[in-house]
C-alpha positions as a Markdown table, in Angstrom:
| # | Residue | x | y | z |
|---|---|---|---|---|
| 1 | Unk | 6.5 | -24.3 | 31.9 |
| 2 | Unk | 3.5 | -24.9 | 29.9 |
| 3 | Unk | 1.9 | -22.1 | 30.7 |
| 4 | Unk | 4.8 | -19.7 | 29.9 |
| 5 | Unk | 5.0 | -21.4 | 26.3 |
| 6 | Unk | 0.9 | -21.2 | 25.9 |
| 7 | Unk | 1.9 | -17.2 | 26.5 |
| 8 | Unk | 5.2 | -17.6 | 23.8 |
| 9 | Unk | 3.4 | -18.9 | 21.5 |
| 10 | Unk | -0.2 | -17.3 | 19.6 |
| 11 | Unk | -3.1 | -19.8 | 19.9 |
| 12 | Unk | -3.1 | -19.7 | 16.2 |
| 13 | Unk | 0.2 | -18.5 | 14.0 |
| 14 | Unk | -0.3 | -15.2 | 11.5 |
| 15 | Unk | -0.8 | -16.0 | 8.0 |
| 16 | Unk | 1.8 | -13.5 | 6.1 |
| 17 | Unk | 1.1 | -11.3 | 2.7 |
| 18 | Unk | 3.6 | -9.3 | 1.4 |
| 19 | Unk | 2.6 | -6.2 | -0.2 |
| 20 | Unk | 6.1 | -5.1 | -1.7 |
| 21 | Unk | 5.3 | -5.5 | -5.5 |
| 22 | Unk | 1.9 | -2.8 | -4.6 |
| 23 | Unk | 2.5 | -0.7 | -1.7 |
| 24 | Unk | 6.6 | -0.6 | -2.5 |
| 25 | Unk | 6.1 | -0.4 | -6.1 |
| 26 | Unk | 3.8 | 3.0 | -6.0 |
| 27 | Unk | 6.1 | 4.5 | -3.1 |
| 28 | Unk | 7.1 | 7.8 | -4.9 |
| 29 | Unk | 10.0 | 7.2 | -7.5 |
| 30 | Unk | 9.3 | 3.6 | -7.3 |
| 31 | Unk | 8.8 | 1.4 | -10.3 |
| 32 | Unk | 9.9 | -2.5 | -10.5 |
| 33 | Unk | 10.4 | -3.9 | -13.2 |
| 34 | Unk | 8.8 | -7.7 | -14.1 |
| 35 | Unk | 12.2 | -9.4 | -13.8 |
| 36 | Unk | 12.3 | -7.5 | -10.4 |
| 37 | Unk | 8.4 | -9.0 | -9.5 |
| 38 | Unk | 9.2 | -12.1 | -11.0 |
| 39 | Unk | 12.5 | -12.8 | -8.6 |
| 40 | Unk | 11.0 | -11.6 | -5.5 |
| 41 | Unk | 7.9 | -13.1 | -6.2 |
| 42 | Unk | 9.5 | -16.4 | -5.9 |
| 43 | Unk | 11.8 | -15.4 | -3.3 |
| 44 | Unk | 8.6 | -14.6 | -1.0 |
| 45 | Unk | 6.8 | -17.9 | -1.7 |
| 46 | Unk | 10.3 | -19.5 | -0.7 |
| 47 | Unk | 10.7 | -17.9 | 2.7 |
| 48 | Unk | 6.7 | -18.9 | 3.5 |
| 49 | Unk | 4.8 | -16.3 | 1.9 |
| 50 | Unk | 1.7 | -17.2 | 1.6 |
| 51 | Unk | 0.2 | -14.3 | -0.5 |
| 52 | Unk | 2.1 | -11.8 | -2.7 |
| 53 | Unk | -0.2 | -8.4 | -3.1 |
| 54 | Unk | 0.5 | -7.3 | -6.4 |
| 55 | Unk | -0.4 | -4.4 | -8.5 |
| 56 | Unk | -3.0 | -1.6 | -8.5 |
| 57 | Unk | -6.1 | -2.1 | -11.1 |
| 58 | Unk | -8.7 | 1.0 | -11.6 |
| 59 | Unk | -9.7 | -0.1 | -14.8 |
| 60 | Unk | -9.0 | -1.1 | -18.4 |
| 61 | Unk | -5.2 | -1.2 | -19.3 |
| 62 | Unk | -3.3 | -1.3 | -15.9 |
| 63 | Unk | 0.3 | 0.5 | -15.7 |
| 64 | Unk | 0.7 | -3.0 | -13.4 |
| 65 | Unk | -0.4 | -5.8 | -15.7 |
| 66 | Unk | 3.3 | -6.1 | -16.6 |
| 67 | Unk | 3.7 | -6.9 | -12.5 |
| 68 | Unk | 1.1 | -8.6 | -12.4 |
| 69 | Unk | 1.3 | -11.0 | -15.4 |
| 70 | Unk | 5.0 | -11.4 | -14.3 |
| 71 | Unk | 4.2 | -12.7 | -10.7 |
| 72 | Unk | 1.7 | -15.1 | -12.0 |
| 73 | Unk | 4.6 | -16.6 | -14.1 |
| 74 | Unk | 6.4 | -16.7 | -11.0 |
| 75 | Unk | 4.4 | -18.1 | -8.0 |
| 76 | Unk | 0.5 | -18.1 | -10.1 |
| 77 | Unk | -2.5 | -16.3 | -9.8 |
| 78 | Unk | -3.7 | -18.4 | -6.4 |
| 79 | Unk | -0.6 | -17.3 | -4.4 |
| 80 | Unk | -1.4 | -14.0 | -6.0 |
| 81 | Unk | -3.6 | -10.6 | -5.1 |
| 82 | Unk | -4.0 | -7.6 | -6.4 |
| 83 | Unk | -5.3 | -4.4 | -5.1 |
| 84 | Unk | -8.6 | -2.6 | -7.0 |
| 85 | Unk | -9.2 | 0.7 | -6.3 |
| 86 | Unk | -13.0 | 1.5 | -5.5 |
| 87 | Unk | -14.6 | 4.4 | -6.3 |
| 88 | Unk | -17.9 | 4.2 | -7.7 |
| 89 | Unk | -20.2 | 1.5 | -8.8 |
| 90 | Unk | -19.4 | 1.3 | -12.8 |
| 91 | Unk | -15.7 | 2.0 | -11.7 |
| 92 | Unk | -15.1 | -1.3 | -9.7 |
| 93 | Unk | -16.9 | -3.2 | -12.9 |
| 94 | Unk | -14.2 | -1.6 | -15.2 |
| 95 | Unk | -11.7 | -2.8 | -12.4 |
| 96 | Unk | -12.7 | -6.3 | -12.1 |
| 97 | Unk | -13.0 | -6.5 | -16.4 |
| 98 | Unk | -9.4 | -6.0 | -16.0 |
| 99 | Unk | -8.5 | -8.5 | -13.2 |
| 100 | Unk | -10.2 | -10.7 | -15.2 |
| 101 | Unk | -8.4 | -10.0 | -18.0 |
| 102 | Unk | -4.9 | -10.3 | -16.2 |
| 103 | Unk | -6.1 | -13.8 | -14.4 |
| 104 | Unk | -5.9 | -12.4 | -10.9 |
| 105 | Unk | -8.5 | -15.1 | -8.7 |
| 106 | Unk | -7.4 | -13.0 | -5.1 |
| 107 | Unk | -8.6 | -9.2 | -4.6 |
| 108 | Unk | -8.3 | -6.6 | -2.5 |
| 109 | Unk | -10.5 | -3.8 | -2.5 |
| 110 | Unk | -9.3 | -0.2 | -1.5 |
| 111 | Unk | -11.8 | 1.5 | 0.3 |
| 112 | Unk | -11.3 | 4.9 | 2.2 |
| 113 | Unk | -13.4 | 4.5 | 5.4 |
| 114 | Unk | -12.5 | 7.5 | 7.5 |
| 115 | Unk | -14.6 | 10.7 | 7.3 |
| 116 | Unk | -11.2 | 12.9 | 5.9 |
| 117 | Unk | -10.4 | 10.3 | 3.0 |
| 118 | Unk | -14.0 | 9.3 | 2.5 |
| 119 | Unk | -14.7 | 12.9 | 1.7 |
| 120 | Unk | -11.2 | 13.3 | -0.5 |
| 121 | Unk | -11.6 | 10.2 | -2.5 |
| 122 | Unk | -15.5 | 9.4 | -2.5 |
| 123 | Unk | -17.1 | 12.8 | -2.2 |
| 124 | Unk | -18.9 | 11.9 | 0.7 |
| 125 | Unk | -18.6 | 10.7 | 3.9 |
| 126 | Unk | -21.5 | 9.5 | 4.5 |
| 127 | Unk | -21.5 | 5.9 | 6.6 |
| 128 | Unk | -24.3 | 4.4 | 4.5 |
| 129 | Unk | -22.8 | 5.5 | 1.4 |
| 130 | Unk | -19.8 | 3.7 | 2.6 |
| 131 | Unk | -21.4 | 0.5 | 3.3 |
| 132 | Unk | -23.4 | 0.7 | 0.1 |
| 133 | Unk | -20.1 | 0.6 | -1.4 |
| 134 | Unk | -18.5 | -1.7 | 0.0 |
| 135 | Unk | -21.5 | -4.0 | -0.4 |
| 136 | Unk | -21.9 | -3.7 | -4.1 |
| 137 | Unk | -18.6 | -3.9 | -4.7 |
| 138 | Unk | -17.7 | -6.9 | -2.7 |
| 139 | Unk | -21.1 | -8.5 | -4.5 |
| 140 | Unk | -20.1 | -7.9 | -8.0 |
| 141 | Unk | -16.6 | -9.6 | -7.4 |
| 142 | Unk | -18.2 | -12.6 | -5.4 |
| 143 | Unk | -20.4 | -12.8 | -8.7 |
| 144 | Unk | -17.5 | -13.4 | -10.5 |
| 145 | Unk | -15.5 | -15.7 | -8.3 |
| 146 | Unk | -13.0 | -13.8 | -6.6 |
| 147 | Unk | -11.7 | -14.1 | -3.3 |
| 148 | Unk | -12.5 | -10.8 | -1.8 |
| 149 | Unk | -10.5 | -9.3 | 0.7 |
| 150 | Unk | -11.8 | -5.8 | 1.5 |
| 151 | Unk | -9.5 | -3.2 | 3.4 |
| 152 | Unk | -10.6 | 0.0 | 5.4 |
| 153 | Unk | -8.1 | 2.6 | 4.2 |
| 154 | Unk | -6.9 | 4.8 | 6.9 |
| 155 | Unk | -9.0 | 2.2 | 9.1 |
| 156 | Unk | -6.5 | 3.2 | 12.4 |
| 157 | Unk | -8.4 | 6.7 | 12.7 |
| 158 | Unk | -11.7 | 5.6 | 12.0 |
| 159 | Unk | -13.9 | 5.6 | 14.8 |
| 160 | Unk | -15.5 | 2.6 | 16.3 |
| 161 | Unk | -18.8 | 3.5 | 16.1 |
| 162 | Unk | -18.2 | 4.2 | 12.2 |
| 163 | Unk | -15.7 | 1.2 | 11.3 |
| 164 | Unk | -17.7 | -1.6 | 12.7 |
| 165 | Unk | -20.7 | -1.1 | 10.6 |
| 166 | Unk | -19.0 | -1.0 | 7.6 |
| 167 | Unk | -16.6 | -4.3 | 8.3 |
| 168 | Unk | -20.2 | -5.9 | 9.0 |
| 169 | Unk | -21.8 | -4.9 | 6.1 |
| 170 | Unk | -18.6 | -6.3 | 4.2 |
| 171 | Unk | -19.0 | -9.9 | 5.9 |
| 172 | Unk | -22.4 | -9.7 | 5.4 |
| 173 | Unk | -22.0 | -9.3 | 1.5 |
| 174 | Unk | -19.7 | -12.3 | 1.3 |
| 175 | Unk | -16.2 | -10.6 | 1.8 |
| 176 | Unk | -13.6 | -13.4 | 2.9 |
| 177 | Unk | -11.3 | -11.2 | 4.9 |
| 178 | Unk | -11.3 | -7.5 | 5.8 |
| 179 | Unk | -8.0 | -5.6 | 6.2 |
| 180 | Unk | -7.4 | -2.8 | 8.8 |
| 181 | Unk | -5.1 | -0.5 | 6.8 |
| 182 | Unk | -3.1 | 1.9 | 9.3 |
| 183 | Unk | -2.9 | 4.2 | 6.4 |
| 184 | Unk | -1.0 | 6.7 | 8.7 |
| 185 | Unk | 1.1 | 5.4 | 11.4 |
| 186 | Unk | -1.6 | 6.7 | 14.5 |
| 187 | Unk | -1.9 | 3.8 | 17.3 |
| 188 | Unk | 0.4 | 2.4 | 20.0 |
| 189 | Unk | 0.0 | -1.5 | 20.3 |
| 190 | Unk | -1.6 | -1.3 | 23.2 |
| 191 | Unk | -4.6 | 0.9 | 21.1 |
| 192 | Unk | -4.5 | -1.7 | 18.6 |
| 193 | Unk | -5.5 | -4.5 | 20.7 |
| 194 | Unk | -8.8 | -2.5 | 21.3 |
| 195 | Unk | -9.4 | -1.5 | 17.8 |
| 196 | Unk | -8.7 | -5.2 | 16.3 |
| 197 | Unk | -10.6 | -6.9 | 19.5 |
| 198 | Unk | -14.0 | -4.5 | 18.1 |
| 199 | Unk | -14.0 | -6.0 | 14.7 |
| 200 | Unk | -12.8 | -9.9 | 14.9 |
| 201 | Unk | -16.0 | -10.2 | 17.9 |
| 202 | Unk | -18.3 | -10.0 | 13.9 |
| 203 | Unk | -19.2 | -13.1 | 13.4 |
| 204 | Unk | -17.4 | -14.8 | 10.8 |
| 205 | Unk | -14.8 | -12.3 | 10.5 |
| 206 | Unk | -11.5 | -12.9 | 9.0 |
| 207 | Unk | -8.6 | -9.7 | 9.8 |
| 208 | Unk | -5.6 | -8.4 | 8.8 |
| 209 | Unk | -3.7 | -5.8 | 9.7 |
| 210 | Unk | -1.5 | -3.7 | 7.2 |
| 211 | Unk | 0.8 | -1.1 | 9.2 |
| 212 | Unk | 2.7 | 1.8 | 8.0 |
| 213 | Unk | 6.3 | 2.7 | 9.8 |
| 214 | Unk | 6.0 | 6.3 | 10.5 |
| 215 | Unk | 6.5 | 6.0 | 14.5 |
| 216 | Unk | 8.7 | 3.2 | 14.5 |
| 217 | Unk | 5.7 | 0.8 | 15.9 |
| 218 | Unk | 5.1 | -1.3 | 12.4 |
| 219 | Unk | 6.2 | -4.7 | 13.9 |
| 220 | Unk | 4.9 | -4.1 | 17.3 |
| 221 | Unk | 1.2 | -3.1 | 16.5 |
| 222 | Unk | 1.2 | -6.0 | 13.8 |
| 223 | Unk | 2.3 | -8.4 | 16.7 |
| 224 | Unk | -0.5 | -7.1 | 19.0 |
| 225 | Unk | -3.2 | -7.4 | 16.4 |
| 226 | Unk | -2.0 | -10.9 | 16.3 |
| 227 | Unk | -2.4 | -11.0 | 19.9 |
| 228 | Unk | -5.8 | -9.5 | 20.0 |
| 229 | Unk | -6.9 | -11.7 | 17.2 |
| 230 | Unk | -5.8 | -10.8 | 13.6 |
| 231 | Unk | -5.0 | -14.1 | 11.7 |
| 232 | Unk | -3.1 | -12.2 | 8.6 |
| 233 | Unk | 0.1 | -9.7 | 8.8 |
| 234 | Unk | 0.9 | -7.3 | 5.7 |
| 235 | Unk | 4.3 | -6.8 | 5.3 |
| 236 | Unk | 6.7 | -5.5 | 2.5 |
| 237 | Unk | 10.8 | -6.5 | 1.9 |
| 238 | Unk | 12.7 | -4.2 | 3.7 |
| 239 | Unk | 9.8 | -2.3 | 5.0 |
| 240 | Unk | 9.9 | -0.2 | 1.9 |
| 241 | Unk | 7.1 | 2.1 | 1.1 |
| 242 | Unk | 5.3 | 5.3 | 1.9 |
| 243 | Unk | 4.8 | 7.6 | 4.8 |
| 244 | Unk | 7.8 | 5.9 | 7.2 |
| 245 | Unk | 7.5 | 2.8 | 5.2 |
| 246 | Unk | 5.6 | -0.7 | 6.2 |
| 247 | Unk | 6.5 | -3.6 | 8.3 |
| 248 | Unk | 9.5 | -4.9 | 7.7 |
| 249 | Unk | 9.1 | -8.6 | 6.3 |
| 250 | Unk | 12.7 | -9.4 | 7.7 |
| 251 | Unk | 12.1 | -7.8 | 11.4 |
| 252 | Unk | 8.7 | -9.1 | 11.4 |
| 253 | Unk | 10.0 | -13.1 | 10.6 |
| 254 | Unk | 12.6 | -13.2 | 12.8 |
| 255 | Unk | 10.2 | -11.3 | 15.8 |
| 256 | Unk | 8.3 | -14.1 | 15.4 |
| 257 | Unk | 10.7 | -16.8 | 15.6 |
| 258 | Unk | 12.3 | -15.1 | 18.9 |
| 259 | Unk | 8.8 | -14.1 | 20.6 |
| 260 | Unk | 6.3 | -17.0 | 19.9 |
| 261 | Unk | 9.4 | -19.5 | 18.7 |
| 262 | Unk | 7.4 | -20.0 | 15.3 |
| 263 | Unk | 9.8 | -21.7 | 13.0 |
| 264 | Unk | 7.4 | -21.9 | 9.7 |
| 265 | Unk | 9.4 | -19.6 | 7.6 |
| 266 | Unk | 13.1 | -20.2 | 5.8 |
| 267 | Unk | 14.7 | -17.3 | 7.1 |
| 268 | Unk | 17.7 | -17.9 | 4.6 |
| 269 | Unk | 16.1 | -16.1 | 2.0 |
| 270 | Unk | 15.6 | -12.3 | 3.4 |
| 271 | Unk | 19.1 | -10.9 | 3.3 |
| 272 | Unk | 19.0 | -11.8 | -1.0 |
| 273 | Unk | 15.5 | -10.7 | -0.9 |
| 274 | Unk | 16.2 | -7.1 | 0.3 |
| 275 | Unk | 19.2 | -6.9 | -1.8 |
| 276 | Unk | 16.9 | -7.3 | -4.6 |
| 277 | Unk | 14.1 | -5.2 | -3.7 |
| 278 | Unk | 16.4 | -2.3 | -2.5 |
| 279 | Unk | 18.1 | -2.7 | -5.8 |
| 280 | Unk | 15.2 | -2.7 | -8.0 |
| 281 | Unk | 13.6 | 0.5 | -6.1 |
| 282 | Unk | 16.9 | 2.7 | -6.4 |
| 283 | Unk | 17.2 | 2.6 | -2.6 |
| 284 | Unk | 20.8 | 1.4 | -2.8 |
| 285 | Unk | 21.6 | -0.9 | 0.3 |
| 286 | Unk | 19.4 | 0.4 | 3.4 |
| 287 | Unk | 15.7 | 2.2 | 2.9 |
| 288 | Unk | 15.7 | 4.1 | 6.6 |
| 289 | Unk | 12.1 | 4.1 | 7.8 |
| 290 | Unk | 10.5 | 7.3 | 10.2 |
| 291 | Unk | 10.1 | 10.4 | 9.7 |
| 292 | Unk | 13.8 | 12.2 | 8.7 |
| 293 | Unk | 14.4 | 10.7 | 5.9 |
| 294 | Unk | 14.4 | 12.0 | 2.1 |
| 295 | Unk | 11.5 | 9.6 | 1.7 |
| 296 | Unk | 9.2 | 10.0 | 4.2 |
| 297 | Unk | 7.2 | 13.2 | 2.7 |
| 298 | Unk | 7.9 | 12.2 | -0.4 |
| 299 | Unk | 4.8 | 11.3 | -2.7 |
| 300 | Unk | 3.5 | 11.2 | -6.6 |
| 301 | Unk | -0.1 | 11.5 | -6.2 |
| 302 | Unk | -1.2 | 15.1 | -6.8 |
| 303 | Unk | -4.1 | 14.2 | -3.6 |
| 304 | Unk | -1.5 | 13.6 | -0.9 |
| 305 | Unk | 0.6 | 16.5 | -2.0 |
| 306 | Unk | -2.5 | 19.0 | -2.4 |
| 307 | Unk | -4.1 | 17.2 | 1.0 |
| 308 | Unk | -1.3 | 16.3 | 3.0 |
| 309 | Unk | -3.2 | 16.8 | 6.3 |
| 310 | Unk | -4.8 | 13.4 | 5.1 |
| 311 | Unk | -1.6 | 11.4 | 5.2 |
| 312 | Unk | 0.8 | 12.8 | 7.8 |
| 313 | Unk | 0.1 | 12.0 | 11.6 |
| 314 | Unk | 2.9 | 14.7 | 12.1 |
| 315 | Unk | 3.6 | 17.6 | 9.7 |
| 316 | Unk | 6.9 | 17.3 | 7.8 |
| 317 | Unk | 7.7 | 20.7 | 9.1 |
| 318 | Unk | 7.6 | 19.8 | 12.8 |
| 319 | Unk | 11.1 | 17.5 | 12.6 |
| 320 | Unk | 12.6 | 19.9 | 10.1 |
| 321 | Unk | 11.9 | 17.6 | 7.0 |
| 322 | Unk | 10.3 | 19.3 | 3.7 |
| 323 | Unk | 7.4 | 17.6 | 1.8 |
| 324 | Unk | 8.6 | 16.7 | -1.3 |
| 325 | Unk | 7.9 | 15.3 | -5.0 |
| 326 | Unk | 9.4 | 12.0 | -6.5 |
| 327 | Unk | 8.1 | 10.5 | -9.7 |
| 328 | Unk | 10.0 | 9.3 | -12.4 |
| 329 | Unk | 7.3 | 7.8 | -15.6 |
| 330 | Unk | 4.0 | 8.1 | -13.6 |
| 331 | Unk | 4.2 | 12.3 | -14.5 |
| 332 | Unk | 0.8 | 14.5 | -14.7 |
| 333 | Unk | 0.1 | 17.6 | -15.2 |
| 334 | Unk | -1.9 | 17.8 | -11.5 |
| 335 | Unk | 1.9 | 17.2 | -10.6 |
| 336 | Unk | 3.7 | 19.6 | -12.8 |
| 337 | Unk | 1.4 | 22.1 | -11.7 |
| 338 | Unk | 2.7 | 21.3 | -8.2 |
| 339 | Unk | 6.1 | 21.7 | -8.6 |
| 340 | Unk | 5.7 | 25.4 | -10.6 |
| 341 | Unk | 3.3 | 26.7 | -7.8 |
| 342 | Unk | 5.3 | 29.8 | -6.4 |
| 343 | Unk | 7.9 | 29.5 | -8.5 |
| 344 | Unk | 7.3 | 32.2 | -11.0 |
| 345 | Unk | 7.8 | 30.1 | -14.7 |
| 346 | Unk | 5.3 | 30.5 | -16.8 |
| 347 | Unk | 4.9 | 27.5 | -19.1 |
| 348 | Unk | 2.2 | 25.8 | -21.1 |
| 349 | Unk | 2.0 | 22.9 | -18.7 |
| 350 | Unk | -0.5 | 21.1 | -21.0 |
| 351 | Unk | 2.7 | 21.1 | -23.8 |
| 352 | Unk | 5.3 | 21.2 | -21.5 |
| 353 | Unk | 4.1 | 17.9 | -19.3 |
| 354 | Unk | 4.2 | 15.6 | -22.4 |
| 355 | Unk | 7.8 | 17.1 | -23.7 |
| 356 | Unk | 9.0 | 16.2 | -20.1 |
| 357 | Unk | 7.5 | 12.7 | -20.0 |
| 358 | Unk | 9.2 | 11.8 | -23.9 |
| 359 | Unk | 12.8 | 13.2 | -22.0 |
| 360 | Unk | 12.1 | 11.4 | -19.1 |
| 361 | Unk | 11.9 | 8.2 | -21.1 |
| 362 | Unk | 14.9 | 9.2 | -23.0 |
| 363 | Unk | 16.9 | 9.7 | -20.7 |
| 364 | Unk | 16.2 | 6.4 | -18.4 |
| 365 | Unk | 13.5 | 8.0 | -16.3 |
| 366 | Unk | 15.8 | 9.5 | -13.7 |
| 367 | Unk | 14.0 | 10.2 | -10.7 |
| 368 | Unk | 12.4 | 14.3 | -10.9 |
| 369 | Unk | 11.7 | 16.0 | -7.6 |
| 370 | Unk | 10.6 | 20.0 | -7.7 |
| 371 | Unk | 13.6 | 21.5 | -8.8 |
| 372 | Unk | 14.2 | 19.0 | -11.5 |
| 373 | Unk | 11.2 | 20.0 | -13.0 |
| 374 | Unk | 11.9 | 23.3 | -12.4 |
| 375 | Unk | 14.9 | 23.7 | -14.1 |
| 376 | Unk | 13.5 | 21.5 | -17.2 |
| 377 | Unk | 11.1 | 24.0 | -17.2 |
| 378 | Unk | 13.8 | 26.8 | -17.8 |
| 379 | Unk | 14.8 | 24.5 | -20.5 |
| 380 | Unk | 11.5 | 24.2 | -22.2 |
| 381 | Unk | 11.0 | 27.3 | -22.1 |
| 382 | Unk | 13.3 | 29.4 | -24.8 |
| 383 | Unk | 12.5 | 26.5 | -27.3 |
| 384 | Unk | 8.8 | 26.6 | -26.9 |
| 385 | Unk | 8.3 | 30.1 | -27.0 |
């Protein structure tokens, strides 16, 4: 009997973050507002929580610091952490001017570590330019007094011999805990056992894992990096987000009270929890994760529509889906251009983008997908002529 509970139960429980009000709230078409962050911020920290991942920072004047300054309200900054893109050395400085600013104290550093996105996002994909980055990045905001968690952005396809190195030059410049981000759904559980046993053998390292949804495997590969040693699980309500969505929050709690009997969480608050988030992302009652649905190829950044090969494990094409824009106020001309590629309108897309952006908040920024703008582009046109 006691050895069969010693096998029920992990030798030491995951830690859970939630990354809704980040990784949900820049799904394409998705903006909460800060009474939607404020109420699921609480709601989190009710059901057990222990960290809400809030907001994306790049530099002066955040789009988020409404999110942000709204969940510190809620839960404050220490049960708190928001995301800082990294690009470049002045960059993160900028970035961490404006966490300052907003009174975050947890971080989390976005950092592309496989070759593809290394080369889309960094210009190079050098290995020791990655670990110089990493290093002066995670050295400025130890500096400063953050707690520094430092991810590897599609991490899951990064190759052993490439990923260890950098999460050792990470610990090694202070970072307090390093995140695997399967950025594309790509491993089986049984692969991530392997891939999380490489990096928790660095001394002094600290893991979680953050999975996408894309092959149905969210919950299960989060499980075995528990197992092969991960102490933290990134989840989202509902599993809502990008490319198949993220672990489900709800699936993931009560997986853990069947499998390992851990009864740490109040389970009473999910069902109120995705009835909120759901609400507040337009999803109505259900968000459908894998890779059929309307929101699977869906995305708002001009990179993952122009370099799609980047995000997608599986083309859209190959189970009959289409890739497909979604924005509502986050509008660009990088995006517009998108949408009128092939379609034979001719527009000034430098006048036309702003004309669409004051409708769009006129009209309650309905959500725009291609033909939307396509047809608003027939309607720019005879009055702009």
């Amino acid at each position: 009997m006691a050895e069969a509970e010693s096998l029920r139960k992990p030798e030491r429980p995951p830690r859970i973050s939630d990354a809704t009000l980040r990784d949900s709230a820049h799904m394409a078409g998705v903006e909460f507002g800060p009474e939607d962050a404020a109420a699921i911020a609480d709601l989190l920290v009710r059901t057990g929580v222990e960290l809400v991942e809030v907001g994306m920072v790049s530099g002066p004047d955040s789009k988020d610091a409404d999110l942000v300054l709204a969940t510190h309200e809620a839960v404050g900054p220490e049960r708190s952490m928001t995301l800082l893109v990294v690009r470049d050395r002045r960059q993160v400085a900028r970035a961490l001017d404006e966490a300052e600013r907003l009174g975050v104290r947890h971080i989390m550093y976005s950092i592309p570590t496989s070759e593809e996105h290394a080369r889309l996002k960094l210009d190079s994909a050098s290995p020791k330019f990655l670990q110089t980055l990493a290093r002066s990045a995670i050295t400025q905001a130890k500096e400063r007094g953050f707690h520094v968690t430092f991810s590897g952005e599609d991490g899951a396809r990064t190759p052993k011999e490439r990923l260890v190195p950098y999460v050792e030059a990470g610990f090694a410049a202070g970072a307090d805990r390093f995140r695997l981000a399967e950025t594309v759904a790509y491993l089986s559980p049984w692969q991530m056992e392997g891939v999380i046993a490489d990096i928790v053998a660095i001394d002094g390292s600290e893991i979680e894992i953050h999975s996408h949804n894309m092959l149905g495997m969210a919950v299960a590969n989060s499980l075995a990096a528990v197992r092969a040693g991960a102490r933290w699980i990134s989840a989202t309500v509902g599993g809502i987000g990008e490319r198949g969505g993220n672990a489900p929050l709800a699936e993931l709690l009560t997986s853990l009270r069947v499998i390992h009997g851990d009864t740490r969480f109040d389970l009473s608050h999910l069902t109120e929890l995705s009835r909120i988030a759901l609400g507040g992302a337009g999803l109505g009652d259900a968000f459908q994760s894998g890779p059929t649905t309307p929101h699977a190829f869906a995305y708002e950044l001009p990179g993952q529509l122009n370099h799609p090969e980047a995000y997608e494990t599986l083309p859209a094409e190959l189970v009959g889906n289409r890739r497909e824009l979604r924005v509502r106020s986050r509008l660009t001309t990088a995006l517009v251009a998108w949408a009128l590629t092939d379609s034979g309108l001719e527009v000034d897309i430098d006048a036309f983008t702003p004309w669409l952006a004051q409708r769009q908040e006129r009209d309650g920024r309905p959500t725009l997908d291609r033909d939307a703008i396509r047809k608003a582009a027939i309607d720019f046109r005879p009055a702009h002529a």
